[in-house]
DSSP file (Angstrom, degrees, kcal/mol; ACC not computed):
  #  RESIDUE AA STRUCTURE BP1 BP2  ACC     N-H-->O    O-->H-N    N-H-->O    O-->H-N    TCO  KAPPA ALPHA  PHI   PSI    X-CA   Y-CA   Z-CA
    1    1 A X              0   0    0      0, 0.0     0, 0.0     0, 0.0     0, 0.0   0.000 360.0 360.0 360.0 -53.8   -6.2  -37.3   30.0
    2    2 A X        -     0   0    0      2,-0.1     3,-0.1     1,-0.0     0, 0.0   0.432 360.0-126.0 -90.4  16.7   -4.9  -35.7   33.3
    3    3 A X        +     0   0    0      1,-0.2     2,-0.2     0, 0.0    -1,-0.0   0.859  63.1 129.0  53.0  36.8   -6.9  -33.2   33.8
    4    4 A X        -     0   0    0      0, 0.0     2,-0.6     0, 0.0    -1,-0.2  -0.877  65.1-104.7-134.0 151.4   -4.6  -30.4   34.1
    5    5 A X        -     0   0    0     -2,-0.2     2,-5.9     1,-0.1     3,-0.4  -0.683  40.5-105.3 -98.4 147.4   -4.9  -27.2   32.1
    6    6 A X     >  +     0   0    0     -2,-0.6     4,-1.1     1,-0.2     3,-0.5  -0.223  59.2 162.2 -64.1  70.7   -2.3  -27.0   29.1
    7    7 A X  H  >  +     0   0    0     -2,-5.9     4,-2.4     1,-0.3    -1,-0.2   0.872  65.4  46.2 -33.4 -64.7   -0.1  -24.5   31.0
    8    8 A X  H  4 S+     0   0    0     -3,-0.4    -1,-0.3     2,-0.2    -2,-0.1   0.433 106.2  60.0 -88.2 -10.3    2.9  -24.6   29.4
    9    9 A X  H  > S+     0   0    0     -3,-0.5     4,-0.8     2,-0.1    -1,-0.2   0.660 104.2  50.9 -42.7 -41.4    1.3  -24.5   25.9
   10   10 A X  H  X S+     0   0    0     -4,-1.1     4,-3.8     1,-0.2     5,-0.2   0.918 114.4  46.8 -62.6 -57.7   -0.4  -21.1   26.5
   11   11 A X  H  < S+     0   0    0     -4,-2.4     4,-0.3     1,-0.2    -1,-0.2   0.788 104.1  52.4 -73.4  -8.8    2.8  -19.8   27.6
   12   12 A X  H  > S+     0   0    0      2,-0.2     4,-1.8     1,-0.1     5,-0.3   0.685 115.1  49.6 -86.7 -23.8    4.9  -20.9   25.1
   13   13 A X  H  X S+     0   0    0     -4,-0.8     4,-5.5     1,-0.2     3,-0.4   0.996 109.9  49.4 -45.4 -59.8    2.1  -19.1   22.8
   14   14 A X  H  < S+     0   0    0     -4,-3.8    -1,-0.2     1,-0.3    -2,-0.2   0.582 116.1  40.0 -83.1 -12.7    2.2  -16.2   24.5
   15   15 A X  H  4 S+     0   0    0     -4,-0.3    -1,-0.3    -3,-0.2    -2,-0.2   0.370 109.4  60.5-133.8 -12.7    6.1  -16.0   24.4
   16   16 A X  H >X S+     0   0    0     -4,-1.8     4,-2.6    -3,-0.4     3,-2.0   0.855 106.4  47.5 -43.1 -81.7    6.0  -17.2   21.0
   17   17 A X  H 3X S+     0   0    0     -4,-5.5     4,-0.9    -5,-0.3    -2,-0.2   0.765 109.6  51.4 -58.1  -8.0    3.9  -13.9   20.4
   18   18 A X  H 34 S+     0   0    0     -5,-0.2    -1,-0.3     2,-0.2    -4,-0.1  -0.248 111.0  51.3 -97.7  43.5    6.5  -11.6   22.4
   19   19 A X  H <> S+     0   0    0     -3,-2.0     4,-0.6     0, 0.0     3,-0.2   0.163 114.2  42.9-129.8 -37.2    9.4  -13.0   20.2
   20   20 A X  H  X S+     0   0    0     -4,-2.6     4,-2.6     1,-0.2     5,-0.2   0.825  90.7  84.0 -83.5 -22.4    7.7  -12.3   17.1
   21   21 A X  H  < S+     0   0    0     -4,-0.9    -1,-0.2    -5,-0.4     5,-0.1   0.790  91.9  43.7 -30.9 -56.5    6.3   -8.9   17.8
   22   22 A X  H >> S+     0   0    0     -3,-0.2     4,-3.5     1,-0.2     3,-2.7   0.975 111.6  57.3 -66.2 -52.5    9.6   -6.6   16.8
   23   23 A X  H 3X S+     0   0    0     -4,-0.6     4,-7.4     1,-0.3    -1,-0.2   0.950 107.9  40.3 -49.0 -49.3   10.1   -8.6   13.9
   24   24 A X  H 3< S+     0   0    0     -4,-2.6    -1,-0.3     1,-0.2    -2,-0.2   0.348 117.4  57.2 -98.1  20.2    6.4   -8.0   12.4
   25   25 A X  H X> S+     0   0    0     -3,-2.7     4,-1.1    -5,-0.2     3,-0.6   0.558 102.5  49.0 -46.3 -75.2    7.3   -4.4   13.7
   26   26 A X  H 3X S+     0   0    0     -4,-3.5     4,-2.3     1,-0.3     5,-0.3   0.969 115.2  43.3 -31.3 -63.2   10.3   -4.5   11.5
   27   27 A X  H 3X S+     0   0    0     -4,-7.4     4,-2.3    -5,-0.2    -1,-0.3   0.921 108.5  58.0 -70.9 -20.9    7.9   -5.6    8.3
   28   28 A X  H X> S+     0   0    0     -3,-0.6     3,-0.8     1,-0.2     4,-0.6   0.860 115.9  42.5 -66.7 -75.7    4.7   -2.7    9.3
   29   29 A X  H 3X S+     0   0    0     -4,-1.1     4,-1.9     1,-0.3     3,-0.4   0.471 114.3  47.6 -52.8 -55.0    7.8   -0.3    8.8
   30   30 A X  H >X S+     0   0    0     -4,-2.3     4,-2.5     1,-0.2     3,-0.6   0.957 119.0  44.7 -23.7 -78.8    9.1   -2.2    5.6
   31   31 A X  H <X S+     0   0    0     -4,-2.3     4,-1.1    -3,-0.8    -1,-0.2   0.532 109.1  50.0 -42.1 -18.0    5.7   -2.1    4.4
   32   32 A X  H 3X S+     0   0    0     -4,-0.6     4,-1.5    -3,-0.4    -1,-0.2   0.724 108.6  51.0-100.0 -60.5    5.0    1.1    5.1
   33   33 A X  H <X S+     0   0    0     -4,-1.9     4,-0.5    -3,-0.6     3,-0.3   0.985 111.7  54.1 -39.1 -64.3    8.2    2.5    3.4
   34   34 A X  H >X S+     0   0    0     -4,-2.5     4,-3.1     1,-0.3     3,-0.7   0.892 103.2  53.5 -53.9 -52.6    7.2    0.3    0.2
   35   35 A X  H 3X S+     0   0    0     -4,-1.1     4,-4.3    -5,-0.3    -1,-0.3   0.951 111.9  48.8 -50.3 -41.7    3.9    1.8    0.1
   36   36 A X  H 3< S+     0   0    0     -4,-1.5    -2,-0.3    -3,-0.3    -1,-0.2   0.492 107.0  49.4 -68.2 -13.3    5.6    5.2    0.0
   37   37 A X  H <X S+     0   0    0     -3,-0.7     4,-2.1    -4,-0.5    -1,-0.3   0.661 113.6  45.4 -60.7 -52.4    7.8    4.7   -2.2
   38   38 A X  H  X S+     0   0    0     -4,-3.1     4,-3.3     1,-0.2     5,-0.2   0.979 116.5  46.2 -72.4 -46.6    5.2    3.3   -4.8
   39   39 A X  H  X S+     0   0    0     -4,-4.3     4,-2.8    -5,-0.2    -1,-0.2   0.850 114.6  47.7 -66.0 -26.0    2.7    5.9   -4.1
   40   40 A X  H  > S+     0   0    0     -5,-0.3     4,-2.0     2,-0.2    -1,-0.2   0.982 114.8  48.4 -72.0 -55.8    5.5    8.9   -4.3
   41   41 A X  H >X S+     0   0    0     -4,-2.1     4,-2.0     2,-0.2     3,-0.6   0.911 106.8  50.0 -51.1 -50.4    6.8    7.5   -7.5
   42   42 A X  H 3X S+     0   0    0     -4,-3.3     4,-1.2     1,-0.2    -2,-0.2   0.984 112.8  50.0 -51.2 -43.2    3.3    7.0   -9.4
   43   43 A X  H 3X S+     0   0    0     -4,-2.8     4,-1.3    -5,-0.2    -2,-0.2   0.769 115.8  51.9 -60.3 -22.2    2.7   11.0   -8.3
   44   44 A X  H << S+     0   0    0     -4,-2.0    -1,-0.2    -3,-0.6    -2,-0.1   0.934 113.3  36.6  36.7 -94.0    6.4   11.3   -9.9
   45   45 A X  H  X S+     0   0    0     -4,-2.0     4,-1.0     1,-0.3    -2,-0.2   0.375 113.7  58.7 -83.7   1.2    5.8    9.8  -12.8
   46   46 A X  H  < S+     0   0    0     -4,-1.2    -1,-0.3    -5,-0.2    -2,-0.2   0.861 110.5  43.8 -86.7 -63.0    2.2   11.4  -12.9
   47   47 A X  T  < S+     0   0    0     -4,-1.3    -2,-0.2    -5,-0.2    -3,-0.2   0.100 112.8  54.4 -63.9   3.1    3.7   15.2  -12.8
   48   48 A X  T  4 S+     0   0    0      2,-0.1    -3,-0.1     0, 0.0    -2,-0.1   0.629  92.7  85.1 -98.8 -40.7    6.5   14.3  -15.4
   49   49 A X  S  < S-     0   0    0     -4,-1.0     2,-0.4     1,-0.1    -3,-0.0  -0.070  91.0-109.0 -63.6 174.1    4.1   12.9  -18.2
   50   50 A X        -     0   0    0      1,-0.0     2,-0.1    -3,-0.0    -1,-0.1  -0.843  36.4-121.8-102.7 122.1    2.6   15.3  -20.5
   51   51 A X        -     0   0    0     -2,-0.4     2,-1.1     1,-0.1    -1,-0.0  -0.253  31.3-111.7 -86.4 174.6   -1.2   15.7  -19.6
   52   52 A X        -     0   0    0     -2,-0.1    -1,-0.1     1,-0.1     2,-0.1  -0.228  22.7-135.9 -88.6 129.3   -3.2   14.9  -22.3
   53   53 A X        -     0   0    0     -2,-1.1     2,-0.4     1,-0.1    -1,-0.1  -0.448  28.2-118.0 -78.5 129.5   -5.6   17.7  -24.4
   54   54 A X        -     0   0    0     -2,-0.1     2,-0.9     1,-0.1    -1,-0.1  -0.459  20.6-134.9 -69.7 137.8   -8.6   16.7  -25.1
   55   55 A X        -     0   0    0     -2,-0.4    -1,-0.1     1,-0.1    -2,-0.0  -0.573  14.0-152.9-125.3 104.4   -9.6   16.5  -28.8
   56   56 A X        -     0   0    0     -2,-0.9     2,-0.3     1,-0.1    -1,-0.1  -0.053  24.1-103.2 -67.3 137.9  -12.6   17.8  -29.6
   57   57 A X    >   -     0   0    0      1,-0.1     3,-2.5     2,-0.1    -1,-0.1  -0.626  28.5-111.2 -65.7 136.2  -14.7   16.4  -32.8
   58   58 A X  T 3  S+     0   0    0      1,-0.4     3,-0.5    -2,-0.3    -1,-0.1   0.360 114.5  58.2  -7.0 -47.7  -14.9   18.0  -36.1
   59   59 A X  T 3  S+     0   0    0      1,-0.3    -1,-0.4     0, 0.0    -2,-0.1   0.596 106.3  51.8-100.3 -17.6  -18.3   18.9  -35.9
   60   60 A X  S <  S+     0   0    0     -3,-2.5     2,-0.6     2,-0.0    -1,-0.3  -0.052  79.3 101.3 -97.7  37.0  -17.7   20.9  -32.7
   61   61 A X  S    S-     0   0    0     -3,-0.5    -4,-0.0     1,-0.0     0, 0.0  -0.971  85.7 -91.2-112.7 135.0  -15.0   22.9  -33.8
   62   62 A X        -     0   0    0     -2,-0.6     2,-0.5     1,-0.1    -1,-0.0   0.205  31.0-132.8  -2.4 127.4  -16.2   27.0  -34.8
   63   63 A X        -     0   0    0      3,-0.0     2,-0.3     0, 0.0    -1,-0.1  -0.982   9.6-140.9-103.3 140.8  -17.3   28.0  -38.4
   64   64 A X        -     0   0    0     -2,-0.5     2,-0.4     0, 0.0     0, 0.0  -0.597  14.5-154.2 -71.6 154.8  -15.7   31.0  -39.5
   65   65 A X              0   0    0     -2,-0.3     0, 0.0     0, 0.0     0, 0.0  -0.511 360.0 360.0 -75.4 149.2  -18.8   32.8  -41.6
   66   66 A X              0   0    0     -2,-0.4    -3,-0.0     0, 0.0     0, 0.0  -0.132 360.0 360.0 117.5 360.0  -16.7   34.8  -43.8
């Protein structure tokens, strides 16, 4: 309507995005942790279980001759 460029919208954008920045720093790091925690723990719990022997069928097990 006046021909004027929305000034003061942009900047409140732009200062918007510098107020939020450390915060959605704060969560990468959060995030970041979490992942490292889940992944440490499956490798955990990965190296605690017993692994499992494979169990060969009947018909491929040896015959004794004798």
């Amino acid at each position: 309507m006046y021909n004027t460029p929305p000034v003061g919208g942009v900047g409140a954008g732009f200062g918007g995005a510098a107020i939020t920045a450390p915060w959605l720093g704060v969560q990468a790091i959060w995030l970041g942790l979490a992942l490292f925690t889940l992944l440490s723990t499956a490798l955990a719990v990965k190296r605690i279980l017993p692994t499992r022997k494979r169990i060969e069928p009947l018909s491929a097990a040896p015959v004794s001759e004798g």
